[in-house]
C-alpha positions in Angstrom: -34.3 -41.3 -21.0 -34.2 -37.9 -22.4 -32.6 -38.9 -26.1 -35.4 -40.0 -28.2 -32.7 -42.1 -30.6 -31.4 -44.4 -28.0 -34.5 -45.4 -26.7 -35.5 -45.9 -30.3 -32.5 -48.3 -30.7 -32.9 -49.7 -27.4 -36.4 -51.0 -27.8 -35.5 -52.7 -30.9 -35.0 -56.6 -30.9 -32.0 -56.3 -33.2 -28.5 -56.6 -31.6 -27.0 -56.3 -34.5 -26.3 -52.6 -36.9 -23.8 -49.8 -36.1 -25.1 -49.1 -32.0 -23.1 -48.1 -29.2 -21.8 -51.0 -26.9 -23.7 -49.6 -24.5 -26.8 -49.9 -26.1 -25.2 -53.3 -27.3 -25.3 -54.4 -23.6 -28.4 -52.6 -22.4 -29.9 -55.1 -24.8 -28.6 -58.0 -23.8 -29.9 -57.1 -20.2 -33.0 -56.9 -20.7 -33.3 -60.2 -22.5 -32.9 -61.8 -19.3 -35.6 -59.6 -18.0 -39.6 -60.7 -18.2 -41.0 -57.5 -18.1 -39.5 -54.4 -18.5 -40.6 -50.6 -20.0 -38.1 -47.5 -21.4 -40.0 -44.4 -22.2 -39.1 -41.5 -23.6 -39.5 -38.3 -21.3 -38.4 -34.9 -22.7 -35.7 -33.6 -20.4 -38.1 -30.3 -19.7 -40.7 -32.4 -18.2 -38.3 -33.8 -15.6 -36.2 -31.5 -14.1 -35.5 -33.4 -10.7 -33.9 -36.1 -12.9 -32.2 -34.0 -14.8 -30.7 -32.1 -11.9 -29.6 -35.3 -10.2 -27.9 -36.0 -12.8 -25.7 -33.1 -13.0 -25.3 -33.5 -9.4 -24.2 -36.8 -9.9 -21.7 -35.5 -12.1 -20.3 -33.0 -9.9 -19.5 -35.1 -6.8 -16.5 -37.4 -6.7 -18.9 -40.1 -4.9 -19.4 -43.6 -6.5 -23.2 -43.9 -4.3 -24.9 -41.2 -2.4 -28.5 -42.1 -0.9 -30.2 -39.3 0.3 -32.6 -39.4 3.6 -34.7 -36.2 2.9 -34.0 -34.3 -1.0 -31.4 -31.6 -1.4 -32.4 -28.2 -1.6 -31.5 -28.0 -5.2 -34.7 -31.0 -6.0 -37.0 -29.3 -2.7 -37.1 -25.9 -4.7 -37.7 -28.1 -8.4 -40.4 -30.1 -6.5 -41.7 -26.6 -4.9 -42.1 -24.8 -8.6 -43.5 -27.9 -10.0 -46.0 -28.0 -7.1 -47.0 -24.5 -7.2 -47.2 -25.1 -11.2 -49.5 -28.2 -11.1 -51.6 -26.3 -8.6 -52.1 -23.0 -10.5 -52.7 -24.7 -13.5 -55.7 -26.1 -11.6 -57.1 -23.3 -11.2 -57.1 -21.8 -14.5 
């Protein structure tokens, strides 16, 4: 998750307090689970989720499953690539 506050209130044991439902119910979920982890990841440091995201939010489609990535995420995977590998050689 990108928002430091819910995965705060998330992580907490506590069901109870002024929380969204759906943090109510994330909760509850995960009691039923035996191991499970929620980290916090600044929104910067992933752009391919973040652009599935708002791709997800532009399409009228419940489930899309993708064989290969779009081009949108190929060109986010490219930069990070050609980051990761200059900043190698610095």
């Amino acid at each position: 998750s990108d928002n430091l506050e819910n995965v705060s209130s998330i992580c907490k044991s506590k069901l109870d307090g002024p929380k969204s439902s759906l943090i109510r119910r994330i909760q509850q979920i995960l009691t039923f689970e035996e191991k499970w982890s929620l980290n916090y990841v600044p929104r910067e440091s992933n752009r391919v989720a973040d652009a599935l995201a708002k791709m997800a939010l532009m399409r009228d489609e419940a489930l899309h499953m993708f064989e290969e990535p779009p081009l949108e995420i190929k060109k986010i995977l490219k930069e990070d690539c050609t980051f990761d590998n200059l900043s190698m050689i610095y």
